[in-house]
MIPAKOL-787454 format. One record per atom (N, C-alpha, C, CB): residue number from 1; residue in one letter; atom name; x, y, z. Coordinates in steps of 0.1 Angstrom, whole numbers, plus 5000, padded with zeros to 4 digits. Glycine has a CB too. Layout:
BEGIN
seq | type | atom | c1 | c2 | c3
NUM | A | CA | X | Y | Z
...
END
This chain:
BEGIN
seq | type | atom | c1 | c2 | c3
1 | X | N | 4144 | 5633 | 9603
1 | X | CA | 4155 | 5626 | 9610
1 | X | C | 4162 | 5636 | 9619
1 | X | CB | 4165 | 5619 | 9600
2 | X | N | 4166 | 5636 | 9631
2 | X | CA | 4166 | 5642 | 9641
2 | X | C | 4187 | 5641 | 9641
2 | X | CB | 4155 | 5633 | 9653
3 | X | N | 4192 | 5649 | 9639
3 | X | CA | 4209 | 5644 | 9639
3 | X | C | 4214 | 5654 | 9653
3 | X | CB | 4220 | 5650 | 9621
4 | X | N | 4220 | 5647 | 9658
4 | X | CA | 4229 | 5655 | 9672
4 | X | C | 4244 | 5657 | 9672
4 | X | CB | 4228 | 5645 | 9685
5 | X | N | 4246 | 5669 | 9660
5 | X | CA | 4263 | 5666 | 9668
5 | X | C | 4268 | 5668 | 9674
5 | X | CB | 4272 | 5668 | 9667
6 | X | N | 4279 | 5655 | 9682
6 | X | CA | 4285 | 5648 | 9690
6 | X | C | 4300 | 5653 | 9695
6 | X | CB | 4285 | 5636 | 9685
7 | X | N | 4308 | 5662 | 9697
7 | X | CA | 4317 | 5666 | 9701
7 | X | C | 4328 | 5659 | 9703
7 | X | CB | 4314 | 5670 | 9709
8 | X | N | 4340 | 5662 | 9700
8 | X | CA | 4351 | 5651 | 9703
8 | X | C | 4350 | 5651 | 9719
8 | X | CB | 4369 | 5655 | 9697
9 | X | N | 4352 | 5638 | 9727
9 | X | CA | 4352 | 5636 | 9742
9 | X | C | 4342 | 5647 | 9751
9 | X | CB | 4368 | 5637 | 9748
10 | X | N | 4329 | 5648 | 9743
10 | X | CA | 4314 | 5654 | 9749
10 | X | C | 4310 | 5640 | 9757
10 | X | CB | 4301 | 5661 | 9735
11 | X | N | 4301 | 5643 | 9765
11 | X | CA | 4299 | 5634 | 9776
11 | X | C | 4285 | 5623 | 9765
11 | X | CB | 4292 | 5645 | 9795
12 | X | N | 4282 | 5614 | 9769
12 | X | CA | 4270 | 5610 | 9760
12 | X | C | 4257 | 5616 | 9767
12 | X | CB | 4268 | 5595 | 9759
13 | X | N | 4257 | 5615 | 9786
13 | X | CA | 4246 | 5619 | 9784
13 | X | C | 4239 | 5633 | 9779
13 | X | CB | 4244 | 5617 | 9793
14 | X | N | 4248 | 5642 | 9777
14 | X | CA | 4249 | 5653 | 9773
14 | X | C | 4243 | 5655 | 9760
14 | X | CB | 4261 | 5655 | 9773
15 | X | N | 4246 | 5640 | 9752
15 | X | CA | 4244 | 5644 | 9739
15 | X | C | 4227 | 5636 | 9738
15 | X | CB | 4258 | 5639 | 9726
16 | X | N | 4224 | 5626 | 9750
16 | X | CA | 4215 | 5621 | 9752
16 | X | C | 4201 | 5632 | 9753
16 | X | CB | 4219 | 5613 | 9761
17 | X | N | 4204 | 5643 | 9762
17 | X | CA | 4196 | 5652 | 9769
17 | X | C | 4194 | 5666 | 9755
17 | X | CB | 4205 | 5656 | 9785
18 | X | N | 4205 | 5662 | 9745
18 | X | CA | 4201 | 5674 | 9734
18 | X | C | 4196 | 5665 | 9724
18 | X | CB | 4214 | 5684 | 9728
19 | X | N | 4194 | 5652 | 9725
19 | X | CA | 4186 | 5642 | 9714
19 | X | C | 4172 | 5642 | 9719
19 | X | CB | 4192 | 5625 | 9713
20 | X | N | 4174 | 5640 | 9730
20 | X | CA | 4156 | 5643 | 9740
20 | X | C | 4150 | 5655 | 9737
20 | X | CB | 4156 | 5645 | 9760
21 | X | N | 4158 | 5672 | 9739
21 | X | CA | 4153 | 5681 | 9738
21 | X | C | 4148 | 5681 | 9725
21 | X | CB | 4161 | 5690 | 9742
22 | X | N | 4154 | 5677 | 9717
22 | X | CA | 4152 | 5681 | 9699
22 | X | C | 4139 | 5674 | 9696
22 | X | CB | 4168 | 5674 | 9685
23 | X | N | 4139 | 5658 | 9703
23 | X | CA | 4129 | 5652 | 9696
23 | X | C | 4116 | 5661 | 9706
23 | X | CB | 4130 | 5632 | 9695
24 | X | N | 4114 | 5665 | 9713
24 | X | CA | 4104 | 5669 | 9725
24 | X | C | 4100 | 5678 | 9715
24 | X | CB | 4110 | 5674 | 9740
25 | X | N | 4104 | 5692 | 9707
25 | X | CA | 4108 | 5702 | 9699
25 | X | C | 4094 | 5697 | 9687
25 | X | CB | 4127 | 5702 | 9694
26 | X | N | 4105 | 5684 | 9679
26 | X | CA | 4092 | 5683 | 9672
26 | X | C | 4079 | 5677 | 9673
26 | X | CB | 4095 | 5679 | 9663
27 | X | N | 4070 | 5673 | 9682
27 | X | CA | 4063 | 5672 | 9694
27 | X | C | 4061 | 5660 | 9680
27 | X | CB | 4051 | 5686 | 9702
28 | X | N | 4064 | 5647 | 9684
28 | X | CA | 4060 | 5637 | 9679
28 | X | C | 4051 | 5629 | 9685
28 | X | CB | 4069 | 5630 | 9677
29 | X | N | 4056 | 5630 | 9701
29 | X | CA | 4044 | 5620 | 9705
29 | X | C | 4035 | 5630 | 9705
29 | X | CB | 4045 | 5612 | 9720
30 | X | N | 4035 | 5642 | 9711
30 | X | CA | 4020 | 5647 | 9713
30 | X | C | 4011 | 5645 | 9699
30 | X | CB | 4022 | 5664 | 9717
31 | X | N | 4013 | 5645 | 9685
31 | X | CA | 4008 | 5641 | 9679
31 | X | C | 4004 | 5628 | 9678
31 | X | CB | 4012 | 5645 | 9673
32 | X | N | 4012 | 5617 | 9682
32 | X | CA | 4011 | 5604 | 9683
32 | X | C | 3999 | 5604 | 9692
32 | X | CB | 4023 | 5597 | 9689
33 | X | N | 3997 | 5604 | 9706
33 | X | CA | 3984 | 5606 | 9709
33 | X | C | 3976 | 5616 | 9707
33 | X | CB | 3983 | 5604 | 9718
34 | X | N | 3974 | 5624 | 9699
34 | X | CA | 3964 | 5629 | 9696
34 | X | C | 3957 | 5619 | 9686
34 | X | CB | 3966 | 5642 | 9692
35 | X | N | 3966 | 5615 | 9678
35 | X | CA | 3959 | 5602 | 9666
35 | X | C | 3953 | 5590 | 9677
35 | X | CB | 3976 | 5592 | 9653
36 | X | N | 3956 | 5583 | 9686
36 | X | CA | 3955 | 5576 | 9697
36 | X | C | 3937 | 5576 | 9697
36 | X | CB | 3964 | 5582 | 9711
37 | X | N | 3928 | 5588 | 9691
37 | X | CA | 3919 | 5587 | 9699
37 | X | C | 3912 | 5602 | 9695
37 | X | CB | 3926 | 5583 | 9714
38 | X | N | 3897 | 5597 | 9688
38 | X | CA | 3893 | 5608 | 9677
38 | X | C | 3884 | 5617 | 9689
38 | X | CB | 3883 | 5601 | 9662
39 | X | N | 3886 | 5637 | 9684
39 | X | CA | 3880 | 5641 | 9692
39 | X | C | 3874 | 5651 | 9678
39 | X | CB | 3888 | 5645 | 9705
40 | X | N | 3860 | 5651 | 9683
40 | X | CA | 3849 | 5658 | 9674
40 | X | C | 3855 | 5677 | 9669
40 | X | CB | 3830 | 5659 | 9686
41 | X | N | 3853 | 5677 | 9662
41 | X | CA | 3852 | 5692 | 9658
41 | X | C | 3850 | 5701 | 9666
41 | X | CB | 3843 | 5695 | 9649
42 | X | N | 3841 | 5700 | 9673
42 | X | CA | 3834 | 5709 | 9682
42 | X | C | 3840 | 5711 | 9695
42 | X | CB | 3821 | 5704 | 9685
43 | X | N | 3843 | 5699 | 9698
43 | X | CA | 3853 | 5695 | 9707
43 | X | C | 3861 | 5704 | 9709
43 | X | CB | 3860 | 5685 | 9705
44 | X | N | 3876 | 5700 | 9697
44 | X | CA | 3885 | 5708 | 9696
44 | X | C | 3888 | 5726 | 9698
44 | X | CB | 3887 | 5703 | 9686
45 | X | N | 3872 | 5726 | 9693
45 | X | CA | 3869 | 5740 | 9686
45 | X | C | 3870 | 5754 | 9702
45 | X | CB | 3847 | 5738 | 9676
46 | X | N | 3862 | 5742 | 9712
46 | X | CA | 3857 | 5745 | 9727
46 | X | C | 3868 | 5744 | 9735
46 | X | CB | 3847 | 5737 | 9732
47 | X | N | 3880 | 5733 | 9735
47 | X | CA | 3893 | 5735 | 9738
47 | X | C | 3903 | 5747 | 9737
47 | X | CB | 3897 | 5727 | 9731
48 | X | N | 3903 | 5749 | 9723
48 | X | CA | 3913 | 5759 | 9720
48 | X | C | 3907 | 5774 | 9721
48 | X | CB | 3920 | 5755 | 9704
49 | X | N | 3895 | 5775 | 9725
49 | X | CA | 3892 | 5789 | 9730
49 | X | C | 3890 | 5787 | 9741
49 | X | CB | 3881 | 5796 | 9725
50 | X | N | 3891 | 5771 | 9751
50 | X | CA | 3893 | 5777 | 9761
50 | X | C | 3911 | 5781 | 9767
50 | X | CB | 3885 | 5768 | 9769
51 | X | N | 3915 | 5777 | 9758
51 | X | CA | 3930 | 5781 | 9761
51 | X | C | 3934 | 5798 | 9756
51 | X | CB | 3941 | 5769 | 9751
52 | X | N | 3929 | 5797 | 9747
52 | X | CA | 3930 | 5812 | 9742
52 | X | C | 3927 | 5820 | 9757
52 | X | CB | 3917 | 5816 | 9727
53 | X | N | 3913 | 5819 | 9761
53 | X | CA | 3910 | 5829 | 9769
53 | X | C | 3919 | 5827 | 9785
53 | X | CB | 3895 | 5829 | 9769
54 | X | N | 3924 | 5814 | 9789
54 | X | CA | 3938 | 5812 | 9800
54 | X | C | 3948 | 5822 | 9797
54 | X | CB | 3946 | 5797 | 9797
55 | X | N | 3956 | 5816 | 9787
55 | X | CA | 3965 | 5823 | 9781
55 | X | C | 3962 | 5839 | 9779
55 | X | CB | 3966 | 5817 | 9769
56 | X | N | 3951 | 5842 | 9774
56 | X | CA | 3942 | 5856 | 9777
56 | X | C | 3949 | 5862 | 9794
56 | X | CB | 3922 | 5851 | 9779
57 | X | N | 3942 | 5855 | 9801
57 | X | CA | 3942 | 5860 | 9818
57 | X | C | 3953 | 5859 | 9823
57 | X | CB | 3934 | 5852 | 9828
58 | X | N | 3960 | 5850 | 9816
58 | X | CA | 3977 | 5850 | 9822
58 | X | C | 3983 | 5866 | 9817
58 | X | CB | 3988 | 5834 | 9812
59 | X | N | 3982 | 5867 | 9808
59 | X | CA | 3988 | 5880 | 9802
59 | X | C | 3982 | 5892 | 9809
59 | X | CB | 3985 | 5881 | 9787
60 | X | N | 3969 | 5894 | 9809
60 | X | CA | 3966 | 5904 | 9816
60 | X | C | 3969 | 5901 | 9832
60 | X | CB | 3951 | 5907 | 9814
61 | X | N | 3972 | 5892 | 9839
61 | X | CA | 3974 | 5893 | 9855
61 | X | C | 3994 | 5898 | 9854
61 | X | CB | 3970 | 5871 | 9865
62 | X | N | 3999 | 5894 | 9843
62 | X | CA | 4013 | 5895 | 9838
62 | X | C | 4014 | 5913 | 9840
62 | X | CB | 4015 | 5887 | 9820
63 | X | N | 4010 | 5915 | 9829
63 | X | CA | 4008 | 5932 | 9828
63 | X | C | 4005 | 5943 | 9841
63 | X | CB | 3996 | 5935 | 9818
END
């Protein structure tokens, strides 16, 4: 459960935009669709090394 405290005379959208941030934080939907829709082992496996090695090249062009 996600709680936002609310400030005496804080604006709402304010407290709207730190209830968005928080739930975003615990990545609900992104899990939500990942369940949406089955992806193979292998799949996954070929995904996340291709991010590794992005994330890889980002760092070295960084440095």
């Amino acid at each position: 459960m996600i709680v936002v405290p609310v400030k005496e005379g804080e604006n709402i959208e304010r407290a709207l935009k730190k209830f968005k941030r928080k739930f975003e934080k615990t990545g609900v939907m992104k899990e939500l669709r990942a369940r949406q829709q089955f992806d193979k082992p292998s799949v996954l496996k070929r995904l996340a090394k291709e991010r590794a090695i992005y994330v890889q090249q980002l760092n070295r062009v960084e440095e």
